[in-house]
C-alpha positions as a printed Julia matrix, in Angstrom:
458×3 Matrix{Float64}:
   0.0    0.0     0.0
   1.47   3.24   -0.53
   0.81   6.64    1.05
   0.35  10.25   -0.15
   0.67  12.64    2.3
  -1.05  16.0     2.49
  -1.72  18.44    4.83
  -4.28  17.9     7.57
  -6.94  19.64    7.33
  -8.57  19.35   10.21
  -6.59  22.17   12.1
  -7.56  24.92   10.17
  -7.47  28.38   11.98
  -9.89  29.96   14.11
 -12.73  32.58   12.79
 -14.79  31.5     9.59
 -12.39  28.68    8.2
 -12.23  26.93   11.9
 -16.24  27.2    11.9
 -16.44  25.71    8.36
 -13.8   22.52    9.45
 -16.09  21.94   12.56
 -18.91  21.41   10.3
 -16.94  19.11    8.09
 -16.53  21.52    5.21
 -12.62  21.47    4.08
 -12.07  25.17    3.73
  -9.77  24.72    0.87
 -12.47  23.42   -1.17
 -15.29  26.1     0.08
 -15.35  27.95   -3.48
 -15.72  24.57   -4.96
 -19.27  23.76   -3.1
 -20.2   26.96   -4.25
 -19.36  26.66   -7.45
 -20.8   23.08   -7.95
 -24.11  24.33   -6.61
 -24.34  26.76   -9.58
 -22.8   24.14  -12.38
 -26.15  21.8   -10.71
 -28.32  24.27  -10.8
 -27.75  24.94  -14.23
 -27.83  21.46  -14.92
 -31.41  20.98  -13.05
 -33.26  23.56  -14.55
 -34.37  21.31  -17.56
 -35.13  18.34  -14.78
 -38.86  18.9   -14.33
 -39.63  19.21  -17.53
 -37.12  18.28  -20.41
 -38.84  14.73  -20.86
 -42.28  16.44  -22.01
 -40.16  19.04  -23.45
 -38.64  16.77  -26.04
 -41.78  15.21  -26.79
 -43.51  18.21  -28.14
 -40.18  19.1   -30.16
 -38.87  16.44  -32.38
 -39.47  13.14  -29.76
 -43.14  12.66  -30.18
 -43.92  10.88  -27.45
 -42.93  10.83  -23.34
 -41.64   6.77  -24.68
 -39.48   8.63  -26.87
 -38.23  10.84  -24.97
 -37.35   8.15  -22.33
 -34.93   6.39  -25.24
 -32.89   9.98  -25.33
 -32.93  10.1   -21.61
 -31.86   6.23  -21.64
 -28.93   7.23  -24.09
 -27.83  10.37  -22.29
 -27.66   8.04  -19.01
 -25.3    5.51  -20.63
 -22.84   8.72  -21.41
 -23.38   9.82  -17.9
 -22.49   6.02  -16.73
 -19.41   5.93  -18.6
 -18.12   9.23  -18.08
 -18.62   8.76  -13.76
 -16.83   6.03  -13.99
 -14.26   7.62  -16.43
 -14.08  10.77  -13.42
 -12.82   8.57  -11.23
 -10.41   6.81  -13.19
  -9.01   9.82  -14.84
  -8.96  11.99  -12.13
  -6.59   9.1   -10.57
  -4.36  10.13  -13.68
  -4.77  13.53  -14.89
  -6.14  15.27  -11.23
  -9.04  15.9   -10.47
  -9.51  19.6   -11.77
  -8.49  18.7   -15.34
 -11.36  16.3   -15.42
 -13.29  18.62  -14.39
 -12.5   21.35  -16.6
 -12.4   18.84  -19.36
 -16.43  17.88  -18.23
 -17.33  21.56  -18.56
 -16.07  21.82  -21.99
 -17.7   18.76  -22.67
 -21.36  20.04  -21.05
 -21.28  24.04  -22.56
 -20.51  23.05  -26.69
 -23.06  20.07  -26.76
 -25.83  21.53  -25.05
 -25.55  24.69  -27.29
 -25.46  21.87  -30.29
 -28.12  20.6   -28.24
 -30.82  23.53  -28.2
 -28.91  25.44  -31.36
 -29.89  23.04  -33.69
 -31.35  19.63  -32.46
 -34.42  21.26  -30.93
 -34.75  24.11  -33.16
 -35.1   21.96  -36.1
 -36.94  19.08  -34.21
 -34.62  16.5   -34.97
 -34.91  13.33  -33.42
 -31.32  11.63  -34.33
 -29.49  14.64  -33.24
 -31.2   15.0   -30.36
 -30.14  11.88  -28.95
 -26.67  12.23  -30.49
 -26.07  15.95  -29.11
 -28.26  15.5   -25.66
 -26.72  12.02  -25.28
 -22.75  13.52  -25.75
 -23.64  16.11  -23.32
 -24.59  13.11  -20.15
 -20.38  13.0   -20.38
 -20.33  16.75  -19.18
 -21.61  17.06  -15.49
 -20.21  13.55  -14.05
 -16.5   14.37  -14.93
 -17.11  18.21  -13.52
 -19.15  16.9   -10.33
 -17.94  13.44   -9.63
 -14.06  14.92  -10.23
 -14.46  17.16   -7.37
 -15.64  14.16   -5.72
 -13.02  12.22   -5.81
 -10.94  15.61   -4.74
 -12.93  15.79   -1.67
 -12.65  12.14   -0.91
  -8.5   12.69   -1.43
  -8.34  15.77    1.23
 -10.89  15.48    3.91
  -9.97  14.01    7.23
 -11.63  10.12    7.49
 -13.5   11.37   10.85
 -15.64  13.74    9.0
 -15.41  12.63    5.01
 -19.05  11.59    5.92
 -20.29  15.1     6.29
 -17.61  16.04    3.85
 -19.3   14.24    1.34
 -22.72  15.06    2.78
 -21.4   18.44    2.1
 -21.14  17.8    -1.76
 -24.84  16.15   -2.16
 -25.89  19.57   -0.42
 -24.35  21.4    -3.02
 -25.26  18.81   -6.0
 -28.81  17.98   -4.79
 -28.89  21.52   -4.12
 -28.68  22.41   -7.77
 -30.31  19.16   -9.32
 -32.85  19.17   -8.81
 -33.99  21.57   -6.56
 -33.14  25.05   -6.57
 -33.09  24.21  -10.68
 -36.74  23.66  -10.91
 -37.4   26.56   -8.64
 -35.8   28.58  -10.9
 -37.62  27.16  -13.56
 -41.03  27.34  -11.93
 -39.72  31.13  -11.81
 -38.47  31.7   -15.56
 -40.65  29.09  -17.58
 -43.8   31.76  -17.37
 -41.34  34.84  -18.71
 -39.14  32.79  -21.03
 -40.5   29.62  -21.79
 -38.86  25.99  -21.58
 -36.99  26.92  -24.68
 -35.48  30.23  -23.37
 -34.66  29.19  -19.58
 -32.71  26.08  -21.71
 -30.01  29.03  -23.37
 -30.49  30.49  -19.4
 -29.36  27.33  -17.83
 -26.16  27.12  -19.89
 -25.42  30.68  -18.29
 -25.62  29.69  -14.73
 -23.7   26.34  -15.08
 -20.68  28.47  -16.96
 -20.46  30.69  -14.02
 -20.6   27.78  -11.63
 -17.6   26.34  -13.2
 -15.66  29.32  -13.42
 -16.34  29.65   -9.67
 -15.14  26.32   -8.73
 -12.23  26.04  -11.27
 -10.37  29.44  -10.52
 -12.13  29.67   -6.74
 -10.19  26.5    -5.61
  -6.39  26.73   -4.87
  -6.08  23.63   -2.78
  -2.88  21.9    -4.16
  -3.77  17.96   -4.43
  -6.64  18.31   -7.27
  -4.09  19.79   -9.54
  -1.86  16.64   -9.9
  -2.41  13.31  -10.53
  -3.45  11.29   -7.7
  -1.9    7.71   -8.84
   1.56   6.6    -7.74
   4.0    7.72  -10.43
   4.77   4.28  -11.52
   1.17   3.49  -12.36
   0.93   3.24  -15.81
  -3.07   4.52  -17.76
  -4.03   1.22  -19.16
  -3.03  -0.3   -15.68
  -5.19   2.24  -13.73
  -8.05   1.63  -16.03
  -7.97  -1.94  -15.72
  -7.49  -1.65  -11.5
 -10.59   0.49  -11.69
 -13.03  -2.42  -13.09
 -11.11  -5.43  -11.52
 -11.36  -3.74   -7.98
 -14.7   -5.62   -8.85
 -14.56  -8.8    -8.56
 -10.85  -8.4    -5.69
 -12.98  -6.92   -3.53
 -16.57  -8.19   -3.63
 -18.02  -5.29   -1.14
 -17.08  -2.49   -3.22
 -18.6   -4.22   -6.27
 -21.5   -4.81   -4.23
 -21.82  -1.05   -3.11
 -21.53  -0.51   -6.19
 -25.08  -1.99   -6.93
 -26.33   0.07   -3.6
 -25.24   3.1    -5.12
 -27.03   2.37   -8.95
 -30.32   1.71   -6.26
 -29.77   5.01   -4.17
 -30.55   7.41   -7.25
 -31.74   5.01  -10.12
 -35.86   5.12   -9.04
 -35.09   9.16   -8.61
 -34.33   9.4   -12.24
 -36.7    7.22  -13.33
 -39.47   8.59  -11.86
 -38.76  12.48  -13.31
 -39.55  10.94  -16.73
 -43.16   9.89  -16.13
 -44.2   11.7   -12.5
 -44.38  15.16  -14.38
 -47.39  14.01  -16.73
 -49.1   12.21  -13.61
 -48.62  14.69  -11.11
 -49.36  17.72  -13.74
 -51.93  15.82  -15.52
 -53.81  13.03  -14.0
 -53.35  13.46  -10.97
 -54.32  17.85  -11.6
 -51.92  19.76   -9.79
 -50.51  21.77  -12.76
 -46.92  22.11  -13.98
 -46.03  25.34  -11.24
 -47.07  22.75   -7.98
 -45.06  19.78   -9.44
 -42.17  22.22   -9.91
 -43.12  23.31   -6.53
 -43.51  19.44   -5.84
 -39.78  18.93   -6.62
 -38.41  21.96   -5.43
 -39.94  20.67   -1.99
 -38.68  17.01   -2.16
 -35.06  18.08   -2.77
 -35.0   20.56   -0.45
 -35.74  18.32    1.95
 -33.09  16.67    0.71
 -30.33  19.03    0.87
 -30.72  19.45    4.44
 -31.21  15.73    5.3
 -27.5   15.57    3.3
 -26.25  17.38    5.98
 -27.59  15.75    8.65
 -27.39  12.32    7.45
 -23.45  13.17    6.86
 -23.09  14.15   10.1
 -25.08  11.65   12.36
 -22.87   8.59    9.94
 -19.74   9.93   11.32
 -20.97   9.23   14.97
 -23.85   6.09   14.57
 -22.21   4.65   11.31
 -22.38   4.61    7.8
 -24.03   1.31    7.93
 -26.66   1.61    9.82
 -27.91   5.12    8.43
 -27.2    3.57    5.07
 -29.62   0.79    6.37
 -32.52   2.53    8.13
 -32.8    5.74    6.91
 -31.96   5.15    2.98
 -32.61   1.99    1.73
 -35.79   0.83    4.22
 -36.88   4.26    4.86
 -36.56   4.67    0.73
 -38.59   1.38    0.34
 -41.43   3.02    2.36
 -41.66   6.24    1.04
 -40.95   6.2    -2.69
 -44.81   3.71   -2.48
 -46.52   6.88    0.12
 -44.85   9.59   -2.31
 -46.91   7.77   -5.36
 -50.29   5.89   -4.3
 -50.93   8.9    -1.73
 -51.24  11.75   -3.87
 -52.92   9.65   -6.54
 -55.6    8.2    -4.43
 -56.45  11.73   -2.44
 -56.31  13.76   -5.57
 -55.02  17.45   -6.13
 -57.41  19.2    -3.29
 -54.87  17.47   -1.08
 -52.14  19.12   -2.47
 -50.3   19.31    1.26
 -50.05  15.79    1.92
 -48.12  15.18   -1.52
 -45.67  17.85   -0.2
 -45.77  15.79    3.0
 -45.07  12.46    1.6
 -42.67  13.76   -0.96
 -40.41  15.86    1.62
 -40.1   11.91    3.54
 -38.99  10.6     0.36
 -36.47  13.27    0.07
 -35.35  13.15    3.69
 -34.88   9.11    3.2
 -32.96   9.45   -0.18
 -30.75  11.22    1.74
 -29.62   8.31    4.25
 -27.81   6.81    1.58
 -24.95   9.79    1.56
 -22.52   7.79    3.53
 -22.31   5.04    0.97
 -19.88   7.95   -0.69
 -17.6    8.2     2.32
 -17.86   3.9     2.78
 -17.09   2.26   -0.53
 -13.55   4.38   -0.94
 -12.99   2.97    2.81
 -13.79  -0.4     1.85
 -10.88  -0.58   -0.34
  -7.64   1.54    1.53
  -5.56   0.13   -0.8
  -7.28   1.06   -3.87
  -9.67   3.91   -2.85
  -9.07   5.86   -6.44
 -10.44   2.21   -8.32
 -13.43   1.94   -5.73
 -14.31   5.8    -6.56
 -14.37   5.27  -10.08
 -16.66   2.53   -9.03
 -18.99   4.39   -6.75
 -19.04   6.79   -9.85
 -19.77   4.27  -12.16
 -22.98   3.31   -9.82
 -24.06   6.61   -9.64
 -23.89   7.31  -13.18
 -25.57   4.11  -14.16
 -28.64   5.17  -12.0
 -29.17   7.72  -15.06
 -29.15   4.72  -17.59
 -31.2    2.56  -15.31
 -34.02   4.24  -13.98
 -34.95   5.46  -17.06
 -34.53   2.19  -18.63
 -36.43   0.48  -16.31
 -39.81   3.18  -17.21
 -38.96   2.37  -21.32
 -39.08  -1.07  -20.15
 -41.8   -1.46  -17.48
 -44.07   1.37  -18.02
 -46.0    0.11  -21.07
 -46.6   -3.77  -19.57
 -47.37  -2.99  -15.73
 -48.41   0.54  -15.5
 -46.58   3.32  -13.29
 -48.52   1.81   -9.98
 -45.97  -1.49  -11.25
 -42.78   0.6   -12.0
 -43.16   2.37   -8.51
 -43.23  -1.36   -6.86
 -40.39  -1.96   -8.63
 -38.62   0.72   -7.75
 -39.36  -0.07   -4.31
 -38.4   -3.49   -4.28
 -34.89  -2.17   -5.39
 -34.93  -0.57   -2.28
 -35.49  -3.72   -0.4
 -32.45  -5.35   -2.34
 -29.85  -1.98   -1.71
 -31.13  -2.94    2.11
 -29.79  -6.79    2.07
 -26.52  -5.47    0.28
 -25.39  -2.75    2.82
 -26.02  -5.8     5.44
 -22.84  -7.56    4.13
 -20.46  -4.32    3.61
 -17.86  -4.48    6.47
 -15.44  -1.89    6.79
 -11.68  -3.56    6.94
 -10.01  -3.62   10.54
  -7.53  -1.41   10.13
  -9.9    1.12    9.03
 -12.21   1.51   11.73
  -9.02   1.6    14.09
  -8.09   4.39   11.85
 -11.27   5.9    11.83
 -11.7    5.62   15.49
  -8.23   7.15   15.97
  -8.93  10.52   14.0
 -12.35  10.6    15.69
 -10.33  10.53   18.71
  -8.17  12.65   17.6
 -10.74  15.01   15.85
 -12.4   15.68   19.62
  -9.52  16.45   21.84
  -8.86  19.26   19.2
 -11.77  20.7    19.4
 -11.77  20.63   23.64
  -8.3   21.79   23.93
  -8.93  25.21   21.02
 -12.24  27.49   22.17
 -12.22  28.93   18.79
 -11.93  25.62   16.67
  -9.29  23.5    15.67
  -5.85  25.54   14.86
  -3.03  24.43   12.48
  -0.72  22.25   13.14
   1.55  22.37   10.43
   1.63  18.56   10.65
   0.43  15.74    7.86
  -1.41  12.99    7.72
  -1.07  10.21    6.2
  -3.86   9.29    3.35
  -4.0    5.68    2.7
  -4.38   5.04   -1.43
């Protein structure tokens, strides 16, 4: 195993950057959170509505749309798994520079021409392309957090980032839809979108000075095909990370898949409008954003595990069925108890944060392969939750996809069950836990640098 050593960051000056490491957040990286949020709220203004959108120009149908969806979410797949992989090689802020590139020219290609001239074929060429864009720029800085956070608190580090990312997509992204759609239209709030996630990259990408993201994170004698191949294999050598792997597709996989045919029921047949589904989603993700928090920091101190267990995947099982069959069956003069039920579901999607801070723990030895993994999963939930609707909503219904989906649920619960963290890791865990308090008892104003380094195991 070898070790690459940068400095701690968990003694980081009193004031505003002490306050920021006692809630987790590594100060070095604070222009980066912001900046993400912007890239995701760019990135989530289409999310409410780009399925229907599609249909009425060039797709035809809300099936048809799903198959562009479906395509984009293989790019998405490939590319998170490619962010983790790279980023091992190249650093973490040239993928995701090279991810911002990637997301600005195709999603002008995208609304420039595709949707202007209604054509199907480049619509799923140019909208598909684009699914490489946001994983390498979100799941890049990822892997950067991941790579400078102190173990104690990478679970409310990386509860940190799905504040930022859930944040953007999709919640503060269809508020600001819900806001612009009635002055611009769907097509016009498209160009704005492109706008915001520009200056949300710029923010991140010249806002962030912290050192380690700049360089590749691979031992210099690891050669790119090698590093490639160690990110796939890490597999089937270690069985648990494969396995969270799965989890992780489960965590966001029914999420995506249900924003391709909830808009038309919850709009539609059920008869709350466009506006209060916006509002809808704006509500379930907010929820979510602050449950990312909490959930981040409560892991740290009951384990990732069990919240993994309880409050994501059985608490996800639950209320992904309430957040469908309630609203449906009570109709749209009960428009609170949707907002109820669908604030639970957010709240529960968020006890499956820590599975970011776990799988990378589950392999010490190899934490840049299991990222690339735990990006694979979550990029795959793009491909398969969508899939699953093309597949599944024409035979059983969306009552049978929403079973489904919970079922899934059921199965992410029986996998966390068998992921065991390695000895040596909850020693070292418990040791900068340790290590983490006594700082903050012996320094009033928060934990002060020490000028020494730690030790990060790769």
């Amino acid at each position: 195993m070898t070790a690459q050593t940068t400095p701690t960051l968990s003694g980081a000056g009193g004031g505003f950057r002490g306050l920021l490491e006692k809630w987790g957040l590594p100060a070095p990286l604070l222009f980066g959170y912001v900046g993400l949020l912007l890239f995701m709220i760019g990135d989530g203004v289409e999310s409410g509505f780009i399925a229907p959108f599609m249909a009425d120009h060039g797709a035809g149908t809300d099936i048809r749309a799903s198959y562009v969806i479906t395509v984009y979410g293989v790019a998405v797949m490939l590319a998170s798994w490619l962010s983790g992989a790279l980023s091992e090689l190249w650093g973490p802020r040239r993928v995701m520079m090279l991810g911002l590139a990637i997301w600005l020219v195709f999603d002008v290609l995208f609304l420039a021409i595709a949707v202007s001239g209604e054509n199907y074929a480049l619509m799923m060429v140019f909208y598909g392309i684009r699914g490489f864009g946001y994983p390498m720029f979100a799941f890049g800085f990822l892997v950067w957090i991941t790579a400078v956070a102190p173990i104690a608190r990478l679970g409310a580090a990386v509860g940190w980032f799905y504040f930022a990312f859930t944040g953007g997509l999709p919640t503060l992204g269809s508020l600001v839809a819900s806001v612009t759609n009635p002055i611009f239209g769907h097509y016009g709030t498209l160009w704005l979108s492109i706008g915001i996630l520009g200056l949300g990259g710029l923010v991140c990408l010249l806002g962030v000075r912290e050192r380690t993201g700049f360089q590749r994170l691979a031992p210099p004698d690891v050669k790119p095909v090698q590093s490639l191949v160690s990110s796939v294999s890490i597999a089937w050598k270690k069985p648990q990370v494969g396995l969270g792997m799965i989890a992780r597709v489960i965590n966001t996989a029914p999420e995506f898949g249900m924003l391709v045919f909830f808009p038309t029921i919850f709009a539609h047949q059920i008869g709350f409008g466009e506006a209060r589904w916006l509002l809808l989603v704006s509500v379930i993700y907010g929820t979510n954003i602050v449950f990312n928090l909490i959930f981040g920091v409560v892991s740290d101190k009951i384990g990732w595990r069990t919240t993994i267990f309880w409050f994501g995947a059985v608490g996800c099982a639950v209320s992904i069925l309430l957040l469908y069959f309630v609203p449906l069956a009570l109709g749209a003069d009960y428009y609170w108890v949707a907002l109820l039920v669908g604030a639970l579901y957010g709240a529960t999607l968020a006890g499956f944060v820590p599975i970011s801070a776990l799988l990378p723990s589950l392999a010490p030895d190899n934490k840049g392969g299991a990222m690339a993994l735990l990006n694979l999963g979550a990029g795959a939930a793009t491909f398969v939750g969508p899939a699953i609707v093309s597949l599944f909503l024409g035979p059983t219904g969306a009552a049978g996809v929403v079973i489904i989906f919970s079922a899934l649920y059921v199965v992410a619960a029986v996998i966390v069950r068998f992921l065991k963290l390695p000895e040596a890791t909850e020693e070292a865990l418990a040791k900068d836990a340790n290590l983490q308090a006594i700082t903050e008892e012996t320094t009033p104003e928060g934990p002060q640098e020490s000028g020494r380094e730690t030790a990060v195991p790769r």
